[in-house]
Structure formats: C-alpha cells, structure tokens
ROKE-121773 format. One record per residue (C-alpha): x, y, z negated; residue in three letters; residue number from 1. Coordinates in steps of 0.02 Angstrom, whole numbers, plus 50000, padded with zeros to 5 digits. Example, Ala and Ser with C-alpha at 12.3 -4.5 7.8 and 13.67 -1.06 7.14 Angstrom:
   east  north     up    r    k
  50615  49775  49610  ALA    1
  50684  49947  49643  SER    2
This chain:
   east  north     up    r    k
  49281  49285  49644  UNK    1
  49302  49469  49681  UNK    2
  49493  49449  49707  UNK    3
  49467  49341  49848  UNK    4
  49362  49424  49928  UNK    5
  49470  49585  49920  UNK    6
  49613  49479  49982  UNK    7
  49493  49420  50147  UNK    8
  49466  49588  50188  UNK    9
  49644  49636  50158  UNK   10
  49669  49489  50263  UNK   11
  49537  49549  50392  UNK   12
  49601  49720  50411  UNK   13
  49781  49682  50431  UNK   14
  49708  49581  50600  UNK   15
  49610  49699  50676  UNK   16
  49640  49891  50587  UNK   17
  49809  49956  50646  UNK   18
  49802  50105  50525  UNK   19
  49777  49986  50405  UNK   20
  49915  49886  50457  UNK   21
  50029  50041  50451  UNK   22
  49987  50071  50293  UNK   23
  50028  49915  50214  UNK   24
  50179  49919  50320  UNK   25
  50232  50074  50252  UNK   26
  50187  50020  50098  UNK   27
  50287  49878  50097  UNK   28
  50445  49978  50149  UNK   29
  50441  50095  50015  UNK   30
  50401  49929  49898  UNK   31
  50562  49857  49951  UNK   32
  50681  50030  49931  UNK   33
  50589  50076  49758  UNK   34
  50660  49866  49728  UNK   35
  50830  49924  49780  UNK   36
  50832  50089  49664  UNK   37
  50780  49981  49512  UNK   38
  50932  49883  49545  UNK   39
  51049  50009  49531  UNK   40
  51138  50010  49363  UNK   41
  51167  50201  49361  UNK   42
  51068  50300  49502  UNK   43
  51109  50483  49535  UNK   44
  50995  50635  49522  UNK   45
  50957  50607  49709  UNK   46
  50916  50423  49687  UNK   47
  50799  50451  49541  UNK   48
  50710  50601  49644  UNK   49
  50701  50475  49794  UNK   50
  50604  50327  49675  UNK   51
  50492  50474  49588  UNK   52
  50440  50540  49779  UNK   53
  50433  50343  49841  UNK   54
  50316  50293  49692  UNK   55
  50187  50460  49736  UNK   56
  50190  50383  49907  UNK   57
  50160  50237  49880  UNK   58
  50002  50279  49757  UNK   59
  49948  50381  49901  UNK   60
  49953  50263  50037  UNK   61
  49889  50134  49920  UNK   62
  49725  50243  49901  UNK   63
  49704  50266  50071  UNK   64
  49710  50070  50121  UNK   65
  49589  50068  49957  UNK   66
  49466  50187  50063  UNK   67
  49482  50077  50199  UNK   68
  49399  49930  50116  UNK   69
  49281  50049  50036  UNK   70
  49229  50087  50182  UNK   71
  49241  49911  50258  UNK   72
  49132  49848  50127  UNK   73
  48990  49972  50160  UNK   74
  49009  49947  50354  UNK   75
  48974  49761  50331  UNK   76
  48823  49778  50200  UNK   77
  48741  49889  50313  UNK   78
  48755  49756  50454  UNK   79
C-alpha cells in the first residue's frame, strides 16, 4: 500500500523534522484561508489575487514537503 506508507512518513516527519512541520503548518494555513475565499459569494479583485497567490504557495510548499520524503525515502534505503 504505497499510500500508507507515504502517510507513515508524513507521519514520521511531522515528529521529528521541524521544517517539515512548518511546512505542513503553513500549508495548512493557507488551506484554511483559500476555504474561506471559496466561501465568499462575490470576492473582490484583491480577494481573487489573494486565492491565485495562496494556491502558487501552496503548490510550492507542497513540493518542498514532497522533497522531503524524497529525500527521506533515499536516506532510509541507504541505511
């Protein structure tokens, strides 16, 4: 089961990798405001600039905690 094993390390690094930890924290913030946009029934100029430059940053950060396990993964097959 691949996805389980991606969730363990997720799991793992959220325990002991505080810049992964950050990350997802971050990641989770941006999560929740991008939520709060969506919701709005008629968002402003500003608003819709906010959830275009919140969804880039989110990919972003999302690809860093994604090298993070890459690299997690290659640390523990060379052990």
């Amino acid at each position: 089961m691949p996805g389980s094993t991606t969730d363990s390390i997720k799991e793992q690094l959220l325990a002991t990798n505080s810049q992964f930890r950050e990350l997802a924290r971050e990641h989770q913030k941006h999560e929740q405001r991008l939520s709060e946009l969506a919701a709005l029934p008629y968002p402003s100029a500003e608003e819709q600039f906010e959830e275009s430059l919140l969804k880039k940053k989110k990919l972003y950060i999302k690809d860093q905690m994604e090298a993070i396990i890459q690299q997690y993964k290659r640390s523990q097959a060379c052990h």
